[in-house]
C-alpha positions in Angstrom: 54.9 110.5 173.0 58.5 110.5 172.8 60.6 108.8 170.4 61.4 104.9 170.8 64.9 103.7 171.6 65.4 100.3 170.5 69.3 100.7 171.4 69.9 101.1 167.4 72.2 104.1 165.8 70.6 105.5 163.1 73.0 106.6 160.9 72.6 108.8 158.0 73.0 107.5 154.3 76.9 107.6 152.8 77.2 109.7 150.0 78.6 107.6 147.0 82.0 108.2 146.4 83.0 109.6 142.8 84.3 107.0 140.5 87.8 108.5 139.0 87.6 109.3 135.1 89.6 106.2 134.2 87.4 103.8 135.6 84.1 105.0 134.1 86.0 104.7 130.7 87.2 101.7 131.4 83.6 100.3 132.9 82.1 101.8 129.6 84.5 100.0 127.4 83.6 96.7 129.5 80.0 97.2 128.9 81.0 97.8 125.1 82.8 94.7 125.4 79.8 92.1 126.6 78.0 93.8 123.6 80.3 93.2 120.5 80.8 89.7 119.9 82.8 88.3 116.8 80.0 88.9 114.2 79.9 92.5 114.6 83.7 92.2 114.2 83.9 90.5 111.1 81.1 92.5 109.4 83.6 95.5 110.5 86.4 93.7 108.8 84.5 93.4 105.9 82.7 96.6 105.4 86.7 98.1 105.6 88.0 95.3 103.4 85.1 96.2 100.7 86.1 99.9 101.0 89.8 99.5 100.6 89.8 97.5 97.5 87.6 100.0 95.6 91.3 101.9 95.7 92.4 101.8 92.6 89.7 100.4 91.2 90.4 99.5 87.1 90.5 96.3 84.8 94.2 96.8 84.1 97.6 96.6 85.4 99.1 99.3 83.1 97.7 102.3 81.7 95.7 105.1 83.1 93.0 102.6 84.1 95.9 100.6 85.7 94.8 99.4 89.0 97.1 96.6 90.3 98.4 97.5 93.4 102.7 96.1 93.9 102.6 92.7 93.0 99.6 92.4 92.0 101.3 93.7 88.7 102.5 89.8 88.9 99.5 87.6 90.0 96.6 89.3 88.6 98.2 87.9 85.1 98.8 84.9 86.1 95.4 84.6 87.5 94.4 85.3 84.2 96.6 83.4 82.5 95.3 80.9 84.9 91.8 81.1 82.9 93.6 81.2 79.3 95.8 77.5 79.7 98.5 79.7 80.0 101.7 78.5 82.6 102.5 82.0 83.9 104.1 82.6 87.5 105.5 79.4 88.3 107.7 80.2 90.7 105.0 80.1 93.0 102.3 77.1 93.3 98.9 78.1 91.2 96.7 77.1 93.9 97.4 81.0 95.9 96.3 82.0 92.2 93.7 80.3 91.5 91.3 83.1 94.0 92.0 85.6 91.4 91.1 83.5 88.4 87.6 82.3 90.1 86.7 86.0 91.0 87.5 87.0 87.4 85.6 84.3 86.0 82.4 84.9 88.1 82.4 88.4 88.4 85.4 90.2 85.3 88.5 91.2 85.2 88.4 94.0 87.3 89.8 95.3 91.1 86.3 93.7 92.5 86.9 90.2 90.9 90.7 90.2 91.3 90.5 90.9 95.3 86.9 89.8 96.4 88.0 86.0 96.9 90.6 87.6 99.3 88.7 89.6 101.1 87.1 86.8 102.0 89.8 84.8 103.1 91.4 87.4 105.4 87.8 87.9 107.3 87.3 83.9 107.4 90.8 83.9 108.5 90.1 86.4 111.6 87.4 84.4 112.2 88.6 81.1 112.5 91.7 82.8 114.7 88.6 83.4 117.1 87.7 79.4 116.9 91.2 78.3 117.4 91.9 81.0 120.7 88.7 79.6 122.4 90.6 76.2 122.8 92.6 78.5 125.4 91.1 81.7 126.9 87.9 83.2 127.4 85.5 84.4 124.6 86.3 88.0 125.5 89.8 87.9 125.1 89.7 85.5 121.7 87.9 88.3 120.4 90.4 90.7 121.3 93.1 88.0 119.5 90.7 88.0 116.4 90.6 92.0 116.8 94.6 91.6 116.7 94.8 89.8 113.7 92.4 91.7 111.8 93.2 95.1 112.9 97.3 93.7 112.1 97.7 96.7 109.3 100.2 94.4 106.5 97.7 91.3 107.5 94.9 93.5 106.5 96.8 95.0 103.5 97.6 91.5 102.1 94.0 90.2 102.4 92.6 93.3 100.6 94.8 93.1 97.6 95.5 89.5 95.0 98.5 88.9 96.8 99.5 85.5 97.8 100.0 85.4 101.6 96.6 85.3 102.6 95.1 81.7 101.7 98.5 79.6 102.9 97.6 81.8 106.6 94.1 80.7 106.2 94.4 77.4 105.6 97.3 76.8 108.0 94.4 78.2 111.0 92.1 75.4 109.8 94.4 72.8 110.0 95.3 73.7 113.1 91.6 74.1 114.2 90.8 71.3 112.8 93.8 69.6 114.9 92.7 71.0 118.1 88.8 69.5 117.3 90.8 66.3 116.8 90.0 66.0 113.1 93.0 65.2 112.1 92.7 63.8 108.3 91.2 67.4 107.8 94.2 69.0 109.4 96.4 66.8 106.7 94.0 68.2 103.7 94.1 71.7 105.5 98.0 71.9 105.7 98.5 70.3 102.4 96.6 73.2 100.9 98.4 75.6 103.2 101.9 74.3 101.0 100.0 74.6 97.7 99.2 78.0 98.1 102.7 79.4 98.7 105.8 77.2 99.5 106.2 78.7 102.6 103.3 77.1 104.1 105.9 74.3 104.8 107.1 76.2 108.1 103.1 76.1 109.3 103.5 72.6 109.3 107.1 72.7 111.0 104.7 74.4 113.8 102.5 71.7 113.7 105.0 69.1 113.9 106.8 70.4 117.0 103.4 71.3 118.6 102.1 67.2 118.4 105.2 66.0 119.6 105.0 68.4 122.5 101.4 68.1 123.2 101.9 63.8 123.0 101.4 61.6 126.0 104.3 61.6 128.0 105.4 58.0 127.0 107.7 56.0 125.0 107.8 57.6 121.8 108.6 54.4 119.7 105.4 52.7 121.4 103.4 55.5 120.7 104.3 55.8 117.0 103.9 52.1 116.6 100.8 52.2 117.6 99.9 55.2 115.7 101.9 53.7 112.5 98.7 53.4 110.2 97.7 56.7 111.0 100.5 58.5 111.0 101.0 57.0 107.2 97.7 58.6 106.1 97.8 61.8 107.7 101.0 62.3 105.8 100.0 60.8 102.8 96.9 62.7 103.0 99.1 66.0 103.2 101.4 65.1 100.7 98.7 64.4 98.2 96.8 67.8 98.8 99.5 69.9 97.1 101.3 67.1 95.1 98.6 65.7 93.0 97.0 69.1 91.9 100.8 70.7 91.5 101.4 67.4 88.7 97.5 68.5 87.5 98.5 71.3 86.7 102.2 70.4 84.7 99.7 68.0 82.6 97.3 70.9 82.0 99.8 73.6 81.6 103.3 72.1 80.3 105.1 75.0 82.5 108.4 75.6 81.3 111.5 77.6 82.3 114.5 78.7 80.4 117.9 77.6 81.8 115.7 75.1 83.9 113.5 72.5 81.2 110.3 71.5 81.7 108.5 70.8 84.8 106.2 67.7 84.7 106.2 66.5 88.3 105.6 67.9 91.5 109.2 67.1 92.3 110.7 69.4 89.7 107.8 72.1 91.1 110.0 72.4 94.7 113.4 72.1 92.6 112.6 75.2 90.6 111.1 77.0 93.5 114.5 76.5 95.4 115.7 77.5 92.3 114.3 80.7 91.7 114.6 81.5 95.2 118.1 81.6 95.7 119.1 83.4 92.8 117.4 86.2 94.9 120.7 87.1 96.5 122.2 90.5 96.8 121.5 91.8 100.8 124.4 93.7 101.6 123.6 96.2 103.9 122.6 95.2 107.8 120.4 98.3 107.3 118.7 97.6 104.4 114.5 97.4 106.1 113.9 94.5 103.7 117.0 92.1 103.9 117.0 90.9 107.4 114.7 90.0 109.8 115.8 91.2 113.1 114.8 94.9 111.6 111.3 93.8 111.2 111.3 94.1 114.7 113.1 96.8 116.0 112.2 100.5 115.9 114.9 101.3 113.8 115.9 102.3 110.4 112.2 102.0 109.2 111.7 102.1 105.4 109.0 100.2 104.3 107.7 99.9 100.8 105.2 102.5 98.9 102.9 99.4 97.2 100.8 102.4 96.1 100.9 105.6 96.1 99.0 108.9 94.9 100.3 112.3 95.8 97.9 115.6 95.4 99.5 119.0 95.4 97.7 121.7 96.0 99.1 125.1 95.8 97.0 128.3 97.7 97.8 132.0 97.9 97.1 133.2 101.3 95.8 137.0 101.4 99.5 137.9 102.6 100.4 136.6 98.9 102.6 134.0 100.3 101.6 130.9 98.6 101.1 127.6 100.9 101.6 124.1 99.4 99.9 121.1 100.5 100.9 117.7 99.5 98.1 114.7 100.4 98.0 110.7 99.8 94.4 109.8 99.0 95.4 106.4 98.3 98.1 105.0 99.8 98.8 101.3 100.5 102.2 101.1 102.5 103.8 97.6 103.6 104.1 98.5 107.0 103.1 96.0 109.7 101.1 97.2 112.6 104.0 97.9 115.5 101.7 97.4 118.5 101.4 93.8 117.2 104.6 93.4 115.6 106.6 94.4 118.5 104.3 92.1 121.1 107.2 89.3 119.8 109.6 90.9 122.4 107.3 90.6 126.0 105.6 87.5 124.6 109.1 85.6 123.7 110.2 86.7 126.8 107.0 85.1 128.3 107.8 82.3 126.8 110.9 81.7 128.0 110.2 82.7 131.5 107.5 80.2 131.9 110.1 77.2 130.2 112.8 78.1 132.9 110.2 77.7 136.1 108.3 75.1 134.3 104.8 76.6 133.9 105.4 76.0 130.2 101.5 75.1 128.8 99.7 74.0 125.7 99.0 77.1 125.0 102.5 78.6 125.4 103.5 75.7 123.4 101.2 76.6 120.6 102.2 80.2 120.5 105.8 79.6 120.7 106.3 76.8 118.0 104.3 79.3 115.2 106.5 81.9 116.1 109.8 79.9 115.9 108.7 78.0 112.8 107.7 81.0 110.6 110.3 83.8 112.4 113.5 81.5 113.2 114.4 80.4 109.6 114.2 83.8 107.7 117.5 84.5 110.1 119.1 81.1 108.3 117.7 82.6 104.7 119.2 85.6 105.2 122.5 85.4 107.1 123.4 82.0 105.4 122.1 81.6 102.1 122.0 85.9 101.7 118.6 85.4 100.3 116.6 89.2 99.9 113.9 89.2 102.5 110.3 91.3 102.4 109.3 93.0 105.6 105.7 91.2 104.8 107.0 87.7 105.3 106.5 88.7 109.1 102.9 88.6 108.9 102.7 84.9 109.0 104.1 85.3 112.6 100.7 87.4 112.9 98.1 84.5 114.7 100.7 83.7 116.9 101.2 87.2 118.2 97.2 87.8 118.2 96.9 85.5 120.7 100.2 86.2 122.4 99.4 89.5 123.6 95.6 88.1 125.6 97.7 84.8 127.1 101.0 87.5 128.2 98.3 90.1 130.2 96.4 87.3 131.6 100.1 85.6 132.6 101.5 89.4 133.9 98.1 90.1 135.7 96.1 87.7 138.2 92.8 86.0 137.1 91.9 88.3 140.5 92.3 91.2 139.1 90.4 90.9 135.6 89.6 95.2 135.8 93.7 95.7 135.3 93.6 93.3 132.7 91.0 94.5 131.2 92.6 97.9 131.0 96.1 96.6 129.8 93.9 94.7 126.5 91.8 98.1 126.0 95.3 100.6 126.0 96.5 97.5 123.8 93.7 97.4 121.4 93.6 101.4 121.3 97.1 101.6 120.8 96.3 99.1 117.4 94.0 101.0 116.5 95.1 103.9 116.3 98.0 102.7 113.9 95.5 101.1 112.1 93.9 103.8 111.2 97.1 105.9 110.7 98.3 103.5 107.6 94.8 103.1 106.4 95.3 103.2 102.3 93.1 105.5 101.7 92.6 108.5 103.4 89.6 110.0 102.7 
């Protein structure tokens, strides 16, 4: 019997075409991706925090067991003065303090109990960064904004060490996620504690402030505030009273006093000596200078940051040529240097920004990013310029959230919904490129 022709073309089976070398990388860091959530994130976080802090490890600031890492040399004794009814530091509010005195109380005056409370705040603080960027973009890419933040090398510095930045951050993201869950007499308590753990938690709620009157109903603004009169009134008061009462507490308690300045019983004289203090900090002189101004923060220029700690190992070798060989290495070495793939996200993501306001495509979330960075970026130019204030590279990493979630909503802006593989591919370079800095100012090195 021959062969039946049903009038079909039987073809033979296509070979499968090769998939180039980027895209299998790039489809095995996908499938990486629906893997890692933001657990495995934070217990990475933490697991780097623990073993960074161990470096110095000591119970003293001085001395060859001296452990305190820059100014830790200045709030590790206040936070135990803290303990001892002793007014120490008071050019700062106690409450960024008081971190270091719980973790010496429960567990000694050591590295661990100085910087464990810390720890813990930066991690909760990468985490709740994940919270607040679901409000706006898919779980995958607020997990790459957490990654950001907790990757951001000063962000991570500051939150490994009893330094003061870390709890006004923190407490600034819960108010703000507790704003966007419309809990709103939390947000007050949040943002009241923001203030009470450094002064400069006032510009967090400058961001807030613009943010609500942006994201308001588009109607009469004198209706709407009438109507909202009562509230408005105990949000604020709520606010006010989360750093004023325990700030006149603790002039009760303490009896802080100041030479040249008197006594300071009231939380009212608290804000007059911080102003104080803070502009006798004059002396920038030199457009140059990394530390004074804050357009060098972000350009790639003139770069001199600060060596917070530093230990150098020299080694000397005698080859069999007889020529000796020297090699100089940093085991520990903590450097206030932010992390540039983040830092320098505030050009494209301004730009962003200001591309959307002039076609009006300007969003919430826009809106959200935009107002943080102008309320904690903006008046440092006003500090410096005008009142010739000294400036610290590391006040930048308060601008850090904002630019964590910049850099997801500015790909998913550049790059189509349509085309989620390129965006994909632009966040992994992104996250690699953080990374990798990460890990080339880690502050210990082995």
């Amino acid at each position: 019997m021959g062969d039946i022709d049903n009038g079909e073309t039987i073809r033979a089976p296509e070979k499968e075409q090769p998939k180039h070398f980027y895209s299998k990388i790039l489809g095995r860091f996908e499938w990486l991706g629906s893997k890692f959530d933001i657990g495995h994130l934070l217990l990475i976080i933490f697991g780097l925090h623990l073993y960074a802090m161990s470096f110095p490890s000591g119970n003293s600031c001085t001395g060859t067991n001296g452990a305190c890492v820059f100014d830790e040399s200045y709030y590790v004794p206040a936070a135990q003065d803290l303990l001892n009814g002793i007014a120490s530091n008071i050019e700062h509010p106690f409450f960024g303090k008081i971190w270091g005195a719980l973790g010496i109380y429960l567990f000694g005056d050591d590295f661990f109990g100085w910087r464990i409370f810390y720890v813990i705040i930066g991690v909760l603080s990468v985490y709740v960064m994940y919270l607040i960027a679901l409000n706006f973009v898919s779980k995958q890419k607020a997990l790459l904004a957490a990654s950001f933040l907790g990757f951001e090398t000063l962000f991570f510095i500051h939150t490994s060490l009893l330094l003061l930045d870390g709890p006004p951050i923190f407490f600034a993201l819960v108010g703000f996620l507790a704003y966007f869950k419309k809990h709103y007499y939390l947000c007050a308590l949040a943002m009241g504690l923001s203030v009470l753990s450094k002064e400069s938690g006032v510009y967090f709620v400058f961001a807030l402030i613009l943010y609500h009157l942006y994201a308001m109903p588009k109607r009469d603004l004198g209706k709407i505030l009438n109507e909202n009169a009562l509230k408005l009134v105990a949000f604020f008061a709520i606010m006010i009273g989360a750093f004023a009462l325990p700030l006149w507490a603790y002039d009760i308690i303490y009896k802080p006093y100041e030479a040249g300045f008197g006594a300071i019983t009231n939380p009212v004289l608290n804000f007059l000596y911080y102003y104080h203090y803070q502009s006798e900090l004059t002396g920038c002189s030199s457009t140059t200078t990394w530390n004074c101004y804050p357009w060098n923060w972000i350009l790639p220029f003139n770069i001199n940051p600060s060596g917070y700690f530093v230990v150098t190992v020299t080694v000397t070798s005698t080859l069999p040529d007889g020529l000796q060989k020297v090699i100089t290495t940093h085991p520990i070495d903590w450097v206030g240097i932010g992390n540039f793939a983040v830092w320098y996200a505030i050009w494209p993501i301004t730009a962003m920004i200001l591309y959307k306001v002039a076609v009006k495509k300007f969003t919430k979330v826009d809106a959200f990013i935009g107002f943080w960075i102008a309320s904690n970026y903006l008046p440092w130019y006003y500090v410096s310029l005008v009142l010739h204030r000294v400036e610290y590279s590391f006040y930048f990493i308060t601008v850090d959230p904002a630019l964590a979630l910049g850099i997801p909503v500015l790909v998913t802006s550049m790059v189509p919904d349509t085309n989620k593989r390129l965006q994909n591919a632009i966040l992994f370079v992104w996250l690699f490129a953080a990374l990798y800095f990460f890990v080339l100012f880690f502050p210990v090195k082995g």
